[in-house]
C-alpha positions in Angstrom: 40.8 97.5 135.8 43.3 97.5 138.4 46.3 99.6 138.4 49.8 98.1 138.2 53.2 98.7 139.8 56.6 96.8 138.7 54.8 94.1 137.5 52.0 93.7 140.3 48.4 95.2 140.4 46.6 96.5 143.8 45.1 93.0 143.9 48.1 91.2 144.4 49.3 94.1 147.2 45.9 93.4 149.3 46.4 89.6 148.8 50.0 90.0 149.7 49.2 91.7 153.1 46.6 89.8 154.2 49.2 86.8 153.5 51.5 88.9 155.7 48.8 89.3 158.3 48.2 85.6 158.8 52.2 85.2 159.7 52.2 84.5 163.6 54.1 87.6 165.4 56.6 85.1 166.9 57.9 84.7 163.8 58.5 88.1 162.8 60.5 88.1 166.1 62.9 85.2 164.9 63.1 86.9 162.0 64.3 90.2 163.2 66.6 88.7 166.0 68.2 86.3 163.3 68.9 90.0 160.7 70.3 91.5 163.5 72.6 88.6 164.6 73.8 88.1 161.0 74.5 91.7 160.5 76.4 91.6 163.8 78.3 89.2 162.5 79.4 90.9 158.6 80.0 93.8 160.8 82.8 92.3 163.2 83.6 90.0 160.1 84.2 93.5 158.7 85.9 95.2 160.9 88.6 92.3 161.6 89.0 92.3 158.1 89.4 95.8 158.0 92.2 96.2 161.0 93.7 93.3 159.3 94.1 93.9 155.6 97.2 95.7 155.2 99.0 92.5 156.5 96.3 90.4 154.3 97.7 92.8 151.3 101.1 92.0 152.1 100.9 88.0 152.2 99.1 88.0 149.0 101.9 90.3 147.5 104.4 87.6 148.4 102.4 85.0 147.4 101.9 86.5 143.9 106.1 87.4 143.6 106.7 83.6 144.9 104.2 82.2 142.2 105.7 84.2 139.4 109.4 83.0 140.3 108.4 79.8 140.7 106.0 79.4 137.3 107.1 81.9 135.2 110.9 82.6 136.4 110.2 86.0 136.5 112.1 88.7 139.5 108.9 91.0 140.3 109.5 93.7 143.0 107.5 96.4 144.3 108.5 99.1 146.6 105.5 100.2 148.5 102.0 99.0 148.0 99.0 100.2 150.6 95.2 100.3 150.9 93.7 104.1 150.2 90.4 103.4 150.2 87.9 100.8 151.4 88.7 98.7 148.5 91.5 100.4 146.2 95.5 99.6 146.5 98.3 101.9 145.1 101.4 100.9 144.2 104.6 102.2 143.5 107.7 101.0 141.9 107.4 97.8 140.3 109.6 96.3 137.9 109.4 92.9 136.5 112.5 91.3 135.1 112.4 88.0 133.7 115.8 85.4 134.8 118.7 86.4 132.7 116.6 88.5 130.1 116.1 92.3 129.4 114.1 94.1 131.9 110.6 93.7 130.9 108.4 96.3 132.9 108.6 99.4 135.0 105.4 101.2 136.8 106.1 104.0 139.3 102.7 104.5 140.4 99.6 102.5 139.8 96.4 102.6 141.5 93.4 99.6 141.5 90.0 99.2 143.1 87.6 96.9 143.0 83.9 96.7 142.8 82.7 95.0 146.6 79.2 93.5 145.9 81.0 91.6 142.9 83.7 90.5 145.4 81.1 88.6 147.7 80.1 86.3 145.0 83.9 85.6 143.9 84.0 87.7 140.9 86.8 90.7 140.8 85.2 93.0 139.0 87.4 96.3 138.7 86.1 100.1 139.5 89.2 102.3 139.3 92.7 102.0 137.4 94.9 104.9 137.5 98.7 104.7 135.8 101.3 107.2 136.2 104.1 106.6 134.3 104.7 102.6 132.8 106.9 101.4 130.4 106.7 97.5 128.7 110.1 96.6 126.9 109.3 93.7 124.6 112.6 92.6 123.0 114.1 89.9 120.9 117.3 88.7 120.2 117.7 85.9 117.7 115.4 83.4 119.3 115.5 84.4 122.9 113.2 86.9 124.2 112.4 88.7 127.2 108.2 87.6 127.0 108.6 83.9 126.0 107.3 83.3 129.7 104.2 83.7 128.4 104.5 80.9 125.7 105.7 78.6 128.6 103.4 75.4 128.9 103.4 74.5 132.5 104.0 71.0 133.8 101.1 68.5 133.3 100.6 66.0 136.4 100.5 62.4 134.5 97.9 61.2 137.7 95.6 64.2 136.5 92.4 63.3 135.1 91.7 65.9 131.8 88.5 67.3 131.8 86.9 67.6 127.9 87.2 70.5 126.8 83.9 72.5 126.4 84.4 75.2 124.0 81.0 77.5 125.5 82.7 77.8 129.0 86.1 78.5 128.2 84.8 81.3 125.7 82.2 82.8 128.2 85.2 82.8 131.3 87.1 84.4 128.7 84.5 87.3 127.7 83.5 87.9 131.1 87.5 88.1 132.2 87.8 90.5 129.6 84.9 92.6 130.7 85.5 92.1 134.1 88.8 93.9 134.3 87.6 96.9 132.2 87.2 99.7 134.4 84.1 101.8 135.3 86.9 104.7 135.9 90.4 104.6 134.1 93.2 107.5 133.7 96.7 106.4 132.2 99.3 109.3 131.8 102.8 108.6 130.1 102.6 105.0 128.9 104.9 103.6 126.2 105.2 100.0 125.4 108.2 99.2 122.9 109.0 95.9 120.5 112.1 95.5 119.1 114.1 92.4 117.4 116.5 91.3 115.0 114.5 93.5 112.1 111.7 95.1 113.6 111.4 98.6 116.3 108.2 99.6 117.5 107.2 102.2 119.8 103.4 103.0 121.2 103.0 105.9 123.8 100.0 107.2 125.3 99.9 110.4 126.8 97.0 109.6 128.1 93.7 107.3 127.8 91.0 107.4 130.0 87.3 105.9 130.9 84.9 108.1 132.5 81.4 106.7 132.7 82.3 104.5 130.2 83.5 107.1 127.5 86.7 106.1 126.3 89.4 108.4 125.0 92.9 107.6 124.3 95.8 109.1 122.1 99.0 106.9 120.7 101.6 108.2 119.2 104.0 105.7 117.1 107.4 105.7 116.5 107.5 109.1 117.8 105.8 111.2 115.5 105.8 108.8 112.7 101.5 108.3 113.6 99.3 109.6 116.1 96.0 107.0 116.4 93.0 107.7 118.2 90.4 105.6 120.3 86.9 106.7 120.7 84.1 104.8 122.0 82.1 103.7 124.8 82.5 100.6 127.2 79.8 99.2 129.7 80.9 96.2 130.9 78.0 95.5 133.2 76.0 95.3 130.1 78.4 93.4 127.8 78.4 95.9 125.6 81.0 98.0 123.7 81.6 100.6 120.9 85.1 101.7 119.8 86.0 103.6 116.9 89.7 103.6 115.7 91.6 106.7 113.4 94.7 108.4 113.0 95.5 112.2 112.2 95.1 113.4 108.8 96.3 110.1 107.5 95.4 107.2 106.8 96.4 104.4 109.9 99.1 101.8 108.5 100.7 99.2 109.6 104.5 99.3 108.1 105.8 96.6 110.6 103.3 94.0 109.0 104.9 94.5 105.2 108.6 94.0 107.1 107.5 91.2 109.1 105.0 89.5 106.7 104.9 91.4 103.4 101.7 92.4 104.4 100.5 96.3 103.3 97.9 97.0 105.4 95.8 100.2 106.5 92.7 102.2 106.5 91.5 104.8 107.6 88.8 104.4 110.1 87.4 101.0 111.8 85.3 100.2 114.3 83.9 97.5 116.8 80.5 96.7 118.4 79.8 93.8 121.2 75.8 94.4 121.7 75.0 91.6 123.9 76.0 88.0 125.0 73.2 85.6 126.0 73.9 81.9 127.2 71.4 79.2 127.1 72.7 76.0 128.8 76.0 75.0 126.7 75.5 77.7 123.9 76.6 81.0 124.0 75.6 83.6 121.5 78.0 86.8 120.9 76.3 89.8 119.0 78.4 91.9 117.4 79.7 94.0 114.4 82.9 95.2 113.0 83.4 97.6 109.8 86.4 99.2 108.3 86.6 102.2 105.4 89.1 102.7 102.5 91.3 99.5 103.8 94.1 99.0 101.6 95.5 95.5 101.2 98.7 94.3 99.1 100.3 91.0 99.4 101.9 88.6 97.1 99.8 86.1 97.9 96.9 87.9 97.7 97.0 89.9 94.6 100.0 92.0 92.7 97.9 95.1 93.0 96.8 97.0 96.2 93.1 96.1 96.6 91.0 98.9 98.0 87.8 98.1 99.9 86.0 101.9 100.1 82.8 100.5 102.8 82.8 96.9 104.3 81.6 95.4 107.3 80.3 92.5 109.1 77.5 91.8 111.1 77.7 88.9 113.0 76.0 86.4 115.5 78.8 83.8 116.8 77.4 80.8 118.2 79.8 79.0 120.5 78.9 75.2 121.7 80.4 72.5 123.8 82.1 71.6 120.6 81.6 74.0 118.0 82.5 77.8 116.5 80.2 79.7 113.8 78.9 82.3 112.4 75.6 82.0 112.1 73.6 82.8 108.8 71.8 85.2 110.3 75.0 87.3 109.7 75.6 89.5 107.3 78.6 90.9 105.2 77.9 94.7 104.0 80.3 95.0 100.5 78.5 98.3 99.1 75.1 97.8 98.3 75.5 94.2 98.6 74.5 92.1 101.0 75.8 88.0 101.5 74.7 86.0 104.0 77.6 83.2 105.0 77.6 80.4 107.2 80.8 79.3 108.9 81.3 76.0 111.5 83.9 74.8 112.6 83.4 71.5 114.7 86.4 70.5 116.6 85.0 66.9 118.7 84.6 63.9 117.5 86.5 64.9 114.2 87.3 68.0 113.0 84.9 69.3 110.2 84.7 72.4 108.4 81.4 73.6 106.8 80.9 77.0 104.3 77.1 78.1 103.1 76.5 80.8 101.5 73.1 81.3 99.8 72.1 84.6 98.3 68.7 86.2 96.8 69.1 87.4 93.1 71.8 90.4 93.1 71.8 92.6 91.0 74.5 91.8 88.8 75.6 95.7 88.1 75.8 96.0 91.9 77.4 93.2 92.7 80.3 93.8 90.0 80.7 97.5 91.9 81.0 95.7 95.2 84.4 94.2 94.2 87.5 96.0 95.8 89.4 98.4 93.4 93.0 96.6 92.4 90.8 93.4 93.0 90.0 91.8 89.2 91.6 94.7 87.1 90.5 92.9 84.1 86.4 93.9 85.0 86.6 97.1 85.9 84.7 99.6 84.0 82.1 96.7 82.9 78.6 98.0 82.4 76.4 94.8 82.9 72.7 94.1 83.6 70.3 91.4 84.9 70.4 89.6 88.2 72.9 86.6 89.5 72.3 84.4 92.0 75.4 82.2 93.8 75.1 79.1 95.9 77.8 77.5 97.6 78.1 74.3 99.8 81.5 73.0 101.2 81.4 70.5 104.1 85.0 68.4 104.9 85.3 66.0 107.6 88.9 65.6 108.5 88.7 61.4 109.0 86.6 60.9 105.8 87.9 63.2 103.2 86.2 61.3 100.2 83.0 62.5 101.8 84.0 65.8 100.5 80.5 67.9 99.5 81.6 70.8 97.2 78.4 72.7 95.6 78.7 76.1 94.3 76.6 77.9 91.0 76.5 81.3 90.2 72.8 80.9 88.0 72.5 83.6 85.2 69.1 85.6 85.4 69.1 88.1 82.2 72.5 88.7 82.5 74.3 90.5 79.5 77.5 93.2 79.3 76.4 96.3 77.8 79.9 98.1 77.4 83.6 96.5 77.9 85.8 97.9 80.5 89.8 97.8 80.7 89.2 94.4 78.8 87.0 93.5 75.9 86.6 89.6 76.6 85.2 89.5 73.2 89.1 89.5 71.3 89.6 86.0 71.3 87.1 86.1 68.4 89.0 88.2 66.1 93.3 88.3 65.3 94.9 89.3 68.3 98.9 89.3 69.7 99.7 87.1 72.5 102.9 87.7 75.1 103.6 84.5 76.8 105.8 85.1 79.8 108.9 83.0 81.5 109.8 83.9 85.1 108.2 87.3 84.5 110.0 88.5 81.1 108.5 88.5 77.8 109.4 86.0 75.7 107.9 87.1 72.1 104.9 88.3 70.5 102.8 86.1 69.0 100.2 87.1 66.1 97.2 84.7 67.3 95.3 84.3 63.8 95.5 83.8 59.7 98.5 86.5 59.5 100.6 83.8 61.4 101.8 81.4 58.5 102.1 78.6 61.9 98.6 79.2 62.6 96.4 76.5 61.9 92.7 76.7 61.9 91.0 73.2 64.1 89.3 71.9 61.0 93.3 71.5 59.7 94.7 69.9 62.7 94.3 66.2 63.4 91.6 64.9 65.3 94.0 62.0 67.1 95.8 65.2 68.7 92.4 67.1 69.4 91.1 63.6 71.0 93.9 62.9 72.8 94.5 66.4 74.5 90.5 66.2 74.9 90.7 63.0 76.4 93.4 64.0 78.9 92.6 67.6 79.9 88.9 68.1 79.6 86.9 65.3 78.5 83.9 67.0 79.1 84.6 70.2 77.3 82.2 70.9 74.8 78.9 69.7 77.4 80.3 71.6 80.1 79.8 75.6 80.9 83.6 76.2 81.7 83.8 74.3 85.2 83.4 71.0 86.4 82.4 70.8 90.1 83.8 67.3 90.8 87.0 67.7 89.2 87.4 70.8 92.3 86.0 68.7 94.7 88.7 65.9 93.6 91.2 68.2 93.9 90.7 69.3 97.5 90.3 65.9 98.4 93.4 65.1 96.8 95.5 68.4 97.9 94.2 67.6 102.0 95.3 64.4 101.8 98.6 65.5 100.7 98.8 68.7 102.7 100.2 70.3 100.0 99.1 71.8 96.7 99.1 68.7 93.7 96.6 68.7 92.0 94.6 71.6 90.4 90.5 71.4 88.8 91.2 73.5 85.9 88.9 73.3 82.5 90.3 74.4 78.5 88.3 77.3 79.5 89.9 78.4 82.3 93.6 77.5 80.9 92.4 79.7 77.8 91.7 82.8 80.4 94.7 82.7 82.1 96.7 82.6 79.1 94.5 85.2 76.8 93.4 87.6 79.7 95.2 87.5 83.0 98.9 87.8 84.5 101.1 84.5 85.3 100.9 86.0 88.6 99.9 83.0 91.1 97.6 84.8 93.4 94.1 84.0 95.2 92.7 87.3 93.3 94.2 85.8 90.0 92.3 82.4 90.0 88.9 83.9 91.7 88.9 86.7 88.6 89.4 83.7 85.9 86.6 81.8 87.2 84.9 84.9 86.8 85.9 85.6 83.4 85.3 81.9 82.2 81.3 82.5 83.4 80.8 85.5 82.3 82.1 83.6 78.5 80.3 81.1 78.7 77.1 82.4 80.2 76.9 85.5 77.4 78.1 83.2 74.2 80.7 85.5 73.5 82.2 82.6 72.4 81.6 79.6 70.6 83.1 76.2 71.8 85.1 75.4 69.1 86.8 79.0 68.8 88.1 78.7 72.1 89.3 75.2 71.6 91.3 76.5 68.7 92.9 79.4 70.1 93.5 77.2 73.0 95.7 74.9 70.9 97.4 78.0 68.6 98.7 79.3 71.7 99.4 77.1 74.6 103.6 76.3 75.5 104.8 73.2 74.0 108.0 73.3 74.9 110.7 75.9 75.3 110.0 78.7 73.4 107.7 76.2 71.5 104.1 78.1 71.7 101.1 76.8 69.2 100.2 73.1 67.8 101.5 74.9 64.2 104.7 75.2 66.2 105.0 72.0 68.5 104.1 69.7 65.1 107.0 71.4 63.7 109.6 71.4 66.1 109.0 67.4 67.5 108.4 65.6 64.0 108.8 68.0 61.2 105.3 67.6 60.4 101.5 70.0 59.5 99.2 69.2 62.8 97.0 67.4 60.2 99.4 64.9 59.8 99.7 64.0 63.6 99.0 60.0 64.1 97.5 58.5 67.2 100.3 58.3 68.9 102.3 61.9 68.1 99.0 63.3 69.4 98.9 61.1 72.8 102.3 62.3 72.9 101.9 66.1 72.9 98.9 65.3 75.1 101.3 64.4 77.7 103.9 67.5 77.4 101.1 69.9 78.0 100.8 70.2 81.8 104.8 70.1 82.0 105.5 71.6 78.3 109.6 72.1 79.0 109.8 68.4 79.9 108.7 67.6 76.1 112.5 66.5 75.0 113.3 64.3 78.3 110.8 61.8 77.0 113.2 61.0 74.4 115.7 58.5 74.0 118.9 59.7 72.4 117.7 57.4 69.4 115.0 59.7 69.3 112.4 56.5 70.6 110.4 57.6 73.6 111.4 56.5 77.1 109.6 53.4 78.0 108.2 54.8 81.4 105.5 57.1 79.0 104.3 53.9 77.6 101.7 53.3 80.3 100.6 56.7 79.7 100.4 55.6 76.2 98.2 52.7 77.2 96.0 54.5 79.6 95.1 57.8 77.3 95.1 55.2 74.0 92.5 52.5 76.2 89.9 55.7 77.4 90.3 57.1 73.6 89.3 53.2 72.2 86.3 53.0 74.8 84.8 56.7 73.8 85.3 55.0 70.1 87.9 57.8 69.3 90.3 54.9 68.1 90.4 51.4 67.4 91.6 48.9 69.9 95.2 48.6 69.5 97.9 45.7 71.5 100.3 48.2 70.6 100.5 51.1 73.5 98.2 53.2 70.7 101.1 54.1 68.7 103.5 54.1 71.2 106.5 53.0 69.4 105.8 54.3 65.9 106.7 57.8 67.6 110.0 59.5 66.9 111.5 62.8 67.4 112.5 64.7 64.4 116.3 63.3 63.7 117.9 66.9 63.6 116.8 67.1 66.5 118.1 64.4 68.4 121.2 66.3 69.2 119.7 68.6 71.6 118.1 66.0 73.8 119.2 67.3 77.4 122.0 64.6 79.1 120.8 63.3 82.3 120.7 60.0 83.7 117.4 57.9 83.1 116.3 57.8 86.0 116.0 61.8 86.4 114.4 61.9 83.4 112.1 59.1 84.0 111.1 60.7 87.0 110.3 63.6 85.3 107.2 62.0 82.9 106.0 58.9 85.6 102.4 58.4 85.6 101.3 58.0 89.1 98.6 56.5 90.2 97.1 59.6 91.4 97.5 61.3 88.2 96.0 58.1 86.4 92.7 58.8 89.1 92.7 62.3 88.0 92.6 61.5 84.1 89.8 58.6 84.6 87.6 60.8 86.9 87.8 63.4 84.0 86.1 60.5 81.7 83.9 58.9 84.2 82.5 62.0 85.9 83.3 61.0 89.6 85.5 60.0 91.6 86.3 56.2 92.2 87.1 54.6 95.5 91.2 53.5 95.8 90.3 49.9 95.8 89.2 50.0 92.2 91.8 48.9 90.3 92.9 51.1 86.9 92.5 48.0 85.4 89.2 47.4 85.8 87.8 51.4 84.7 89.9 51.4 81.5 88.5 48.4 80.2 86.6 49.3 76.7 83.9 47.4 75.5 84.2 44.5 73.9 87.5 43.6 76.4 90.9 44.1 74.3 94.0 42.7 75.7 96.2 46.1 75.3 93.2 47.6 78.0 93.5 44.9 80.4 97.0 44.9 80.7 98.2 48.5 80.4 97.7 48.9 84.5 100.0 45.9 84.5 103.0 47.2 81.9 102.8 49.8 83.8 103.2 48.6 87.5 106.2 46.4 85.6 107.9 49.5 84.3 107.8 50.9 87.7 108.9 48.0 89.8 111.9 48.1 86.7 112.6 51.6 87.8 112.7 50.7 91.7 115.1 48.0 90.7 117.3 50.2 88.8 117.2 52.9 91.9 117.7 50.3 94.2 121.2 49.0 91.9 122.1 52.6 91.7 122.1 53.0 95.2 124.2 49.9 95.6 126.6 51.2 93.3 127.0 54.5 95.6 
């Protein structure tokens, strides 16, 4: 066999000379004269270049201090600046001062070279940076600052045509910018960069931070010798790769101008970063890397009410960047523990913004999985001893210009799973008596004895099934079929809550309303709602439960009113009555108090009548109950007028004009959407009329015209605005 050299064997040598050997020699001749000539000609290009670039140095200097007045407004001077090697300037005493602001930088000595085969091709690649002695002042005064420069959007030419924007290039220039002014060589000595405004004063100084042969090493001390941090790693730039490492001295590092400026608590004690490659094929570029953080401790109010501690986490990610596109591809992983989730993340930004979340995972074990959750996280689940295997699925996809298009999949599928031992909380006490502390604007209100010991107590076989259909009907249709959630009642309500741009509408179940109440803290956090969700499946999916348990603790404990907690309690208190005495429309009544349970006595007239602007609420609960054969037909708003508030009670109906307390019960049409979708099971396109989805079988008059009372009693309440307004 023949032998091989970088890539070629002795056979392709011997063909390769005689090749060479059947050149003419005259060529070889042009050749050499032509070398010659064009190395002549680098050499005197050279040489000019050479005897010329000090005054070459000095008209780009001026050049770059005229652009920066004229773009950025900013004074730059420097007081000597010279070539001291073939290809490396030093400089000394620059200060940049930005028109009529605090002075923003001062350098006495710093030192740059650049790389020249690099150069020849148009890229400035840098070799050297040395820095003796720099210091960055970035201040603030109430909303002027010395940096906004930098904010500054430059003038646009009208006549200039805009290129598309391609997503792949502008994140490759910007990679390769970054990498291109990392040096081979770096030594900084004695630089401090300081923040300060109206709240906030920062101070980072570096004795000293260097690069040599791509080892990096750098000390920061902040706010004197509030923190010393340390960076450790290794940069080759050539090779796109990096590896830094991130820790501060016997400590952990924190971050105390985050909680002053955001409320953020936030530190850890060691993190790190990896880029391993970059590859770019045509208009996709593909970004390898990894990032990982230990012990990170996270509080915000937002978040969660606890700190939540996260002992080992990391991410291993390939980014995929197109013309038109950002994700994170699923060949990425997230490192909790011992678990390990695979996500996919796009972003699609041309022709309409869409948003996309997979995530897809093998069976987990479900022991592992509940250890993988950050201390502080769901405090409710720690110390659980479990066993089996889980298995979650989730598929989000939102296009901006067709939001109905929503897809929203998610199932956590139970494989053997059982609890073997409780933790901080048995999930189990809803079964047996228990005392409930319902909470207003954080205080305890009372305890509550949920169970037979509480005379107001009132088991679901006693209570009336017009109040147990109507709050059914209203709030969770599908209840007893259902295994705690109802994935198109979330989907609805992101659809409904982008459109709005605002939070208005929530996808809540009886079982989740239960957990929050029974379980968890009033506490509106993101950690607060995942751990319920959590709670509700692990209910449901272990029958720790039955359906109708819940259902009546649900309604022996839920507010009423003020102060008003329990159906025992609510009966009472509105009409005098037992809950087994409820009629049709009493219970479509306290149906409607329960999402806004302090609003119960501003439905009242001072007659003690209701307000006629419930009425189509009447009409539309009454109309679904009649279809589902819950209650007869009825022409008269299902009870609607036979309803009046207990008369010793009259007195304390809160004074306010009608219209304030009208607006405070209105039906609106979105609210009407939300309580059919909970009957029908989907959602229903905007054109179809109320009208025409409440109509029960066989066709009643009260069904067909409810939408219709109840478009007159609002165009009766836009009359009587528009009078008021008059009358202003």
């Amino acid at each position: 066999m023949a032998k091989t050299f970088l890539g070629f064997n002795t056979l392709s040598f011997k063909r390769l000379g005689q090749s060479f050997m059947q050149i003419p020699r005259k060529y070889y001749k042009i050749a050499l004269i032509s070398t010659i000539s064009l190395l002549f000609i680098v050499i005197v290009a050279g040489s000019i270049a050479y005897a010329k670039r000090e005054a070459i140095l000095r008209t780009a200097i001026e050049k770059g201090i005229n652009k920066a007045k004229r773009d950025y407004d900013l004074n730059v001077k420097i007081g000597s600046a010279n070539f001291t090697g073939l290809s490396t300037v030093s400089f000394a005493n620059i200060t940049i001062v930005p028109e009529n602001r605090d002075s923003l930088a001062n350098i006495q000595e710093f030192e740059v070279g650049v790389k020249l085969f690099p150069l020849l091709f148009g890229d400035i690649k840098l070799s050297e940076i040395i820095l003796n002695k720099g210091h960055i002042n970035l201040i603030k005064k109430d909303s002027v600052s010395n940096y906004d420069f930098i904010f500054r959007k430059k003038s646009v030419d009208s006549t200039e045509v805009k290129s598309e924007l391609n997503l792949s290039k502008l994140a490759n220039g910007l990679v390769n910018q970054m990498l291109y002014k990392i040096p081979d060589d770096m030594d900084i000595r004695d630089f401090e960069i300081k923040f300060r405004d109206d709240s906030t004063e920062l101070d980072f100084y570096t004795s000293s931070a260097t690069i040599n042969d791509g080892e990096v090493e750098s000390t920061v001390k902040v706010n004197g010798n509030e923190s010393t941090w340390h960076f450790e790693g290794t940069v080759e730039p050539d090779d796109q790769q990096l590896d830094l490492f991130m820790y501060a001295d016997n400590k952990k590092v924190e971050l105390p101008f985050l909680e002053k400026k955001f409320g953020l608590k936030l530190s850890f004690d060691t993190a790190s970063t990896q880029m391993r490659g970059i590859s770019k094929r045509g208009d996709i570029l593909e970004i390898n890397g990894s990032w990982g953080v230990k012990n990170l401790l996270v509080n915000h109010a937002r978040i969660s009410s606890n700190d939540i501690i996260v002992p080992d986490a990391s991410l291993e990610a390939d980014m995929v960047i197109g013309k038109n596109f950002v994700s994170i591809d699923s060949t990425s992983t997230i490192h909790l523990k011992n678990v390990e989730i695979h996500p996919f993340i796009k972003y699609t930004l041309t022709p309409a913004k869409t948003y996309e979340l997979r995530v897809h995972t093998d069976e987990l074990d479900a022991q592992e999985l509940l250890n993988s959750f950050p201390q502080g996280l769901f405090e409710s689940l720690e110390g659980m001893q479990v066993k089996g295997k889980v298995k979650f699925d989730l598929d989000f996809y939102l296009d901006t210009k067709t939001p109905d298009s929503l897809i929203f999949n998610s199932s956590l599928q139970n494989i053997g799973f059982k609890v073997v031992k409780w933790g901080k909380t048995n999930l189990q006490k809803i079964n047996k008596t228990f005392v409930y502390t319902p909470y207003e604007y954080g205080k305890p209100m009372r305890d509550i004895i949920i169970g037979p010991e509480n005379p107001n107590y009132v088991p679901l076989e006693q209570i009336s099934p017009n109040l147990k259909n109507a709050l059914l009907t209203a709030e969770d249709p599908s209840f007893y079929s259902h295994n705690g959630f109802v994935a198109e009642s979330f989907r609805n309500s992101m659809i409904t809550n982008f459109k709005e741009k605002a939070f208005k509408r929530g996808g809540s179940t009886i079982s989740m309303q239960l957990v929050k109440n029974v379980y968890l803290s009033r506490q509106k956090t993101m950690a607060r709602k995942v751990e319920e969700m959590l709670i509700v499946w692990i209910i449901e999916n272990s029958n720790l439960s039955t359906k109708k348990r819940m259902f009546e603790i649900y309604l022996n404990l839920i507010e009423w009113g003020r102060n008003v907690y329990g159906i025992g309690e609510a009966a009472q208190h509105y009409f005098g009555k037992h809950p087994s005495q409820l009629n049709v429309g009493e219970g479509i009544f306290l149906a409607s108090i329960v999402p806004r349970p302090k609003t119960g006595l501003y439905r009242f007239e001072g007659d003690g009548s209701l307000r006629t602007s419930l009425r189509g609420y009447f009409r539309l609960i009454g109309g679904l109950m009649a279809r589902r054969g819950l209650t007869p037909p009825d022409s008269s708003a299902y009870g609607f007028y036979s309803v009046r508030l207990r008369p010793d009670l009259q007195s304390g109906i809160p004074v306010v004009d009608s219209l304030t307390a009208d607006s405070l019960m209105t039906v609106e049409p979105e609210e009407e959407l939300t309580i059919l979708e909970k009957i029908l099971g989907k959602r229903r396109p905007d054109t179809v009329s109320i009208k025409e989805l409440n109509k029960p079988k066989p066709i009643t008059s009260d069904s067909s015209t409810a939408p219709a009372d109840l478009r007159r009693d609002r165009r009766e309440q836009r009359r009587q605005r528009r009078e008021a307004d008059k009358n202003d």
